[in-house]
N, C-alpha and C positions, 0 to 999 in steps of 0.2 A: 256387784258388777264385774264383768271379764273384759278383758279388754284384745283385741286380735291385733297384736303388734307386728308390721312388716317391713323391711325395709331391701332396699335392692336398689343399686346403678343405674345411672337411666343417660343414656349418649345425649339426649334433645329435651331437656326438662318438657318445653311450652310441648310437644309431641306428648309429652307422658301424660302432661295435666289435659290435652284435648280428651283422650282415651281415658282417663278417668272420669271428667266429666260426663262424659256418654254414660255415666252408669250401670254398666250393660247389666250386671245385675241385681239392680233395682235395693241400691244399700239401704232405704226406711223400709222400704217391703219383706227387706230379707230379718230386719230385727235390728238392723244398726241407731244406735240412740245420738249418737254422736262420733266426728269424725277430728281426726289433726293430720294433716299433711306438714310433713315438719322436712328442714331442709340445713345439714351443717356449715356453720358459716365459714369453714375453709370446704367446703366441695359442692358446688352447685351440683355437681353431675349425681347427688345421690338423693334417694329420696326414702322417709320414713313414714308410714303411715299408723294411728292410733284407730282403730276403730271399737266402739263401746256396744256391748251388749247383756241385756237383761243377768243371760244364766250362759254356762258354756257351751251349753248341745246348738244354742243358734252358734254362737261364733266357730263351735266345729263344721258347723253344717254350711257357713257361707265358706271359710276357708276351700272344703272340699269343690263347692262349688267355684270359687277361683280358680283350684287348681284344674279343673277337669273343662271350665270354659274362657278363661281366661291365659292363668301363666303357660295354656301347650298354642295359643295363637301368639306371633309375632305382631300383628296388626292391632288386637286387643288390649294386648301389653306389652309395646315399646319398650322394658326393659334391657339393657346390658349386661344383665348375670343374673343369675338366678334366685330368686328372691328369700328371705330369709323369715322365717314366720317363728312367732310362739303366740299361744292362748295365755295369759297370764290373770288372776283372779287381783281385785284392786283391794287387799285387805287392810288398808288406811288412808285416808284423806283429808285434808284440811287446805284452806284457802284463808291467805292474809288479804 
């Protein structure tokens, strides 16, 4: 599994989560298996996202597609700075 990790500022969280919600590009259609929205408990104003995918060529290929219809729209993506991305491969896991 790869996982597309992001995170980035956001001025209006409930604004960031409307815009995400919208799904503009279609995260189960694009290969997304699973998602986390994750939020530090000293900074409301930032947000992390985990999103999971099969192999890396999907989690490259939605990244690019973020980048090229999503992070260049203000409207799309209400963040506050610009966002911080890696593909990272989940080479162990376990659940208590």
């Amino acid at each position: 599994m790869h996982v597309l990790k992001i995170e980035y500022p956001v001025a209006d969280y409930d604004a960031w989560k409307t815009a995400f919600d919208r799904d503009a590009l279609d995260r189960e259609g694009s290969g997304v298996r699973r998602y986390w929205v994750l939020r530090p408990t000293d900074d409301p104003g930032y947000v992390m996202i985990d999103l999971d995918f099969d192999n890396a060529s999907e989690a490259e290929a939605y990244l690019g597609a973020l980048r090229r219809a999503v992070y260049s729209s203000g409207q799309a993506s209400p963040a506050s700075g610009e966002p911080q991305t890696r593909i990272v491969e989940v080479v162990e896991a376990r659940e208590y």
